[in-house]
N, C-alpha and C positions, 0 to 999 in steps of 0.2 A: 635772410640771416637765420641761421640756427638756436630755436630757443628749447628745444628738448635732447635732451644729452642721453642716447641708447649705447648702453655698453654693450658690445654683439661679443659673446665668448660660442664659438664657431662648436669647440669642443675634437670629440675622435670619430674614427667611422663613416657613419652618412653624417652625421651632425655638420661639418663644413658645408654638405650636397643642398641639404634640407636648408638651411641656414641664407645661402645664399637665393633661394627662392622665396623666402619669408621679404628678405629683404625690399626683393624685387616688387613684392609686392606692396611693402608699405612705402615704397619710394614711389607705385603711383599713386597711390590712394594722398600722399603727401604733396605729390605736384597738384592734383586735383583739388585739394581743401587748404594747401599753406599750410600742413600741420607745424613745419618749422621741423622736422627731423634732421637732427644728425646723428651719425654711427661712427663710436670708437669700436676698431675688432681690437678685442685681446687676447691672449692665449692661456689657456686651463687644462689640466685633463691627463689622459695618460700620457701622451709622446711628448708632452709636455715636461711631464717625470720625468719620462725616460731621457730627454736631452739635458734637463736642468736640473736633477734633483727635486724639481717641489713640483706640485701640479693645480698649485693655486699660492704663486708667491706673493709676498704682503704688496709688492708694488701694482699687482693685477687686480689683489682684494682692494686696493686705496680707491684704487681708480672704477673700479664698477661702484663702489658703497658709494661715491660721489657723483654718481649718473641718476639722471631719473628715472630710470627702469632697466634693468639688466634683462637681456634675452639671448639664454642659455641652450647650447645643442646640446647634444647627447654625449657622455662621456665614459670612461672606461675602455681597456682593450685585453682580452685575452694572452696570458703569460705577460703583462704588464702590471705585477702586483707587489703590495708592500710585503715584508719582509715576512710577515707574519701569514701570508696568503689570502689578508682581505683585496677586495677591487678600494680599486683608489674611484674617488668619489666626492671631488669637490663641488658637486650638488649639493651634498650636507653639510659641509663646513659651510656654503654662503645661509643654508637656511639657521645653521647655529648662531653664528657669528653675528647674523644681521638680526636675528630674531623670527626669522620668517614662520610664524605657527602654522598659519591656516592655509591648508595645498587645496586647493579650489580643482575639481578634474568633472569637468563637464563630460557628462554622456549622454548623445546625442545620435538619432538617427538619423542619415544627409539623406534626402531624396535621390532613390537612384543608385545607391550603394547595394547593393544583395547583403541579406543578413542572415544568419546563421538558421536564426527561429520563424517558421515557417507560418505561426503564427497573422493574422494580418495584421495585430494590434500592434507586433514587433515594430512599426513605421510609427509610433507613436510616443519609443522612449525616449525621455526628457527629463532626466534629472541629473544630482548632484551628487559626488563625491566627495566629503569633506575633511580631509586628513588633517590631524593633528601632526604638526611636521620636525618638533624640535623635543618633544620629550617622549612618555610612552616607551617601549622597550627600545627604540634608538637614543635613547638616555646612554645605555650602557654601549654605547659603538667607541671600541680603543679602550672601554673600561672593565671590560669582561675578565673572569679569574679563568685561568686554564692550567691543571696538571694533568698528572697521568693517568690518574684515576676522575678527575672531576672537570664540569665545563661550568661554568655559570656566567646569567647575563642577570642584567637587573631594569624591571621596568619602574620607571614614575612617573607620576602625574602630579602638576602642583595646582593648587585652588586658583591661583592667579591666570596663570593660562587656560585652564577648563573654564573657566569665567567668559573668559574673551573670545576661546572657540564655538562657547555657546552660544553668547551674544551675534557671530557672526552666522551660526548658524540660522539666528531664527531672521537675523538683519535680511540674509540672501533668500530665506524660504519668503520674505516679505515683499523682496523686490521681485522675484519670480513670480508670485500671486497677482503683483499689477500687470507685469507685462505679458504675463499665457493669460489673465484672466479665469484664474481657477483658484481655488481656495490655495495656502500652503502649509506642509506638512514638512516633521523635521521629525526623522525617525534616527534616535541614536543608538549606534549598532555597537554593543560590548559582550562581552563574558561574564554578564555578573552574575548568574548563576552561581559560578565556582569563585572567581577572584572580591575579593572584598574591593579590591581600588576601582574594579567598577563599577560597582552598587554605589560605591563612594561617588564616582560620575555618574549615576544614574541623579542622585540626588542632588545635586550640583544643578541637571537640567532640571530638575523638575522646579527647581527654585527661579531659574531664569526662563521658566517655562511663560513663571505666572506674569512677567512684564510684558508677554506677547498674547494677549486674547486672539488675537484674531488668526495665528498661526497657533494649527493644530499639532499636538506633540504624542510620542507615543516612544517606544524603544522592541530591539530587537536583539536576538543573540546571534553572533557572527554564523555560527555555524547555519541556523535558520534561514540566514538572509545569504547566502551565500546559496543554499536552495532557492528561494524565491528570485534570487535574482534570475534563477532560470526560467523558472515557472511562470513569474507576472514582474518582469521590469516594466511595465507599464504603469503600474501599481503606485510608484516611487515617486519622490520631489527633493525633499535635501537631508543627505545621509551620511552625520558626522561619525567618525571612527577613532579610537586610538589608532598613532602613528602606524604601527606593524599591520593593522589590521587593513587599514587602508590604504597602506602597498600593497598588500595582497589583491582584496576586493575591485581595487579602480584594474588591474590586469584582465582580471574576469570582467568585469566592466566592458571595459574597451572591446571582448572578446564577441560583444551581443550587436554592437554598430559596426564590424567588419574589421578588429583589431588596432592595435596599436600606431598603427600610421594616421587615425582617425580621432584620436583621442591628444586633445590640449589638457594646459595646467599651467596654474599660476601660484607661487606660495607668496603668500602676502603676510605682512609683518603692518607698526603702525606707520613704519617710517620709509620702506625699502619693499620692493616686489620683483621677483624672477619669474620669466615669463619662459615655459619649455616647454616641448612635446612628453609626453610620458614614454616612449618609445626607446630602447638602447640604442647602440651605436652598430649594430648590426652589423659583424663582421663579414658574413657572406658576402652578402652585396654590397659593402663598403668600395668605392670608386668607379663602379660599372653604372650610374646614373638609374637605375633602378629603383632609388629610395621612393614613398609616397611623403610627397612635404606636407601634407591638409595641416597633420597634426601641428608643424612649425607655425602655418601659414596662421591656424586657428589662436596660435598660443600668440601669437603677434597682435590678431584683432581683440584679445583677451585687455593685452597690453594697452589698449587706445582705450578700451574702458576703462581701466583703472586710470590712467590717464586724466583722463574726463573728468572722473567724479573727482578726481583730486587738485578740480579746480581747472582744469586747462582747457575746457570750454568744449560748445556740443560740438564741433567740427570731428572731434577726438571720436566722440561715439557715433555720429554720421560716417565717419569713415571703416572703426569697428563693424558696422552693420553692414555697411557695402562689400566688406570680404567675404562676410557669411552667408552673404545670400550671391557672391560670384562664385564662392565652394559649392554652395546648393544648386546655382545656376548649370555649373558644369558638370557635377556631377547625373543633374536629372537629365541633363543632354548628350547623355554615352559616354564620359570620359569613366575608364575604369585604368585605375593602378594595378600593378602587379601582384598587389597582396590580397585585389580582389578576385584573382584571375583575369584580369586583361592584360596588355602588351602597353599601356601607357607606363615610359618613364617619368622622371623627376620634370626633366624640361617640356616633355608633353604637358605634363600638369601642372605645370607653373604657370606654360602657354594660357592654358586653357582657362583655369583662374585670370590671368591679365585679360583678355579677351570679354570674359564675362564682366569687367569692372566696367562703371562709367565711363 
């Protein structure tokens, strides 16, 4: 009998390709532990618009707000845009809507992937991305002023959410400290140099700094760390951002472990959590089974830990860890995707993952 309710929104592009490989694989890791999964798919996204007018109607929003974890593909499609020439992007209306602040984007090197940085220490990055996901200059998305002469968007930040962002920052840099067994560190990355509303977040952290002795704090300016991140991501542990900045940054990110096919994410709220790859919907090779799912696969085993901690027992995170170490498994044992240079598609590497599970 099914006691955990997954709303699966497939999404555009590869997103259905990727999607169905996530699946597959938490359907073994489920026959394997009893986690009691079940999966409603719904439908979101561009072609979604394109057939119905809405691309996230209240009857699909009812029904995932009512699941216990929504696990969302990639969404958007080229010459599929609102009237005004933004991407439609019902990613953001579920982080608004539901509250979802904190975009969680693990960057992570897999054993066995090639990476960019020739460095040897590049096999050793391991930290955190932590986007702020509901205000920050996506505050102003739909409420921007435009004429002929002028553009304007507007960023904010409220004390209430920077409260919570922090708190989860130094919560995760805590829980990472137990499990790598290394001190933790929460470097908050802003502009405050130039903007007041960050100096204003700088002081914010330094106030929720002092309830974590044991987690070391420090800050950085986007532009700086956007350097470093080339230089020494080895350096890093958990790196909260205004929302914009950490769209930006988690892209570069993903760019140092073998790009965007490699990179998970989860936005979490207090009551609600979407579980996606950070990856578009990649219209090139949209249908030709060519997608790399890791990133799906990874943002699945994301989902059994949040899962877990929120009560649903260790079987949740016992199975979390088994996908991550049969992504690592496979990877260290020659499977390469296409975005690494190899000739492994989607079903190769789904293969291959299942293979490597118990």
């Amino acid at each position: 009998m099914n006691s955990l309710d997954i709303a699966v929104l497939g999404g555009d592009g590869i997103g259905p390709e990727v999607m169905e490989a996530a699946v597959a694989v938490l359907q073994k890791v489920d026959a394997r532990h009893a986690l009691g999964l079940g999966f409603t798919q719904l439908r979101a996204g561009a072609f979604a618009y394109r057939d119905t007018g809405t691309d996230l109607s209240d009857e699909v929003f009812e029904r995932a707000r009512k699941a216990d974890a929504i696990l969302l593909g990639a969404m958007g499609w080229p010459g599929i845009r609102h009237a005004d020439g933004t991407e439609l992007a019902p990613q953001i209306t579920l982080r608004q809507r539901l509250d979802l602040f904190g975009g969680v984007r693990p960057i992570r090197a897999i054993p066995g992937v090639p990476l960019p940085l020739v460095d040897p220490r590049a096999a050793q990055i391991d930290f955190v991305i932590l986007r702020e996901s509901t205000e920050g200059l996506f505050f102003s998305k739909d409420k921007g002023r435009v004429t002929p002469e002028m553009a304007e968007e507007t960023l904010r930040m409220t004390r209430g959410t920077s409260l919570r962002l922090a708190r989860m920052a130094f919560d995760l840099a805590g829980q990472r400290a137990a499990r790598l067994g290394r001190p933790g560190r929460v470097t908050l990355v802003d502009k405050a140099n130039v903007f007041r509303a960050f100096a204003w977040l700088r002081q914010i952290f330094r106030e929720v700094a002092a309830e974590y002795p044991a987690v070391t704090h420090d800050a950085a300016y986007v532009d700086a760390m956007a350097l470093d991140l080339i230089r020494r991501p080895w350096d890093f542990d958990l790196l909260p951002t205004e929302n914009m900045f950490g769209d930006i940054l988690s892209d570069l990110a993903a760019g140092l472990i073998g790009g965007m096919g490699f990179a998970p994410s989860a936005d979490l709220g207090a009551a609600h959590a979407v579980f996606q790859p950070s990856h578009g919907t990649a219209p090139d090779i949209a249908g030709q089974g060519r997608a790399n799912p890791t990133a799906t696969i990874l943002s699945a085993a994301m989902m059994l830990d949040w899962l877990a901690m929120r009560g649903g027992g260790s079987r949740l995170a016992e199975a979390a860890e088994e996908i991550r170490r049969a992504v690592d498994a496979a990877f260290a044992g020659g499977l390469r995707t296409a975005d690494v240079g190899g000739a492994a598609g989607t079903a190769e590497a789904t293969r291959a993952v299942l293979e490597a599970l118990p």
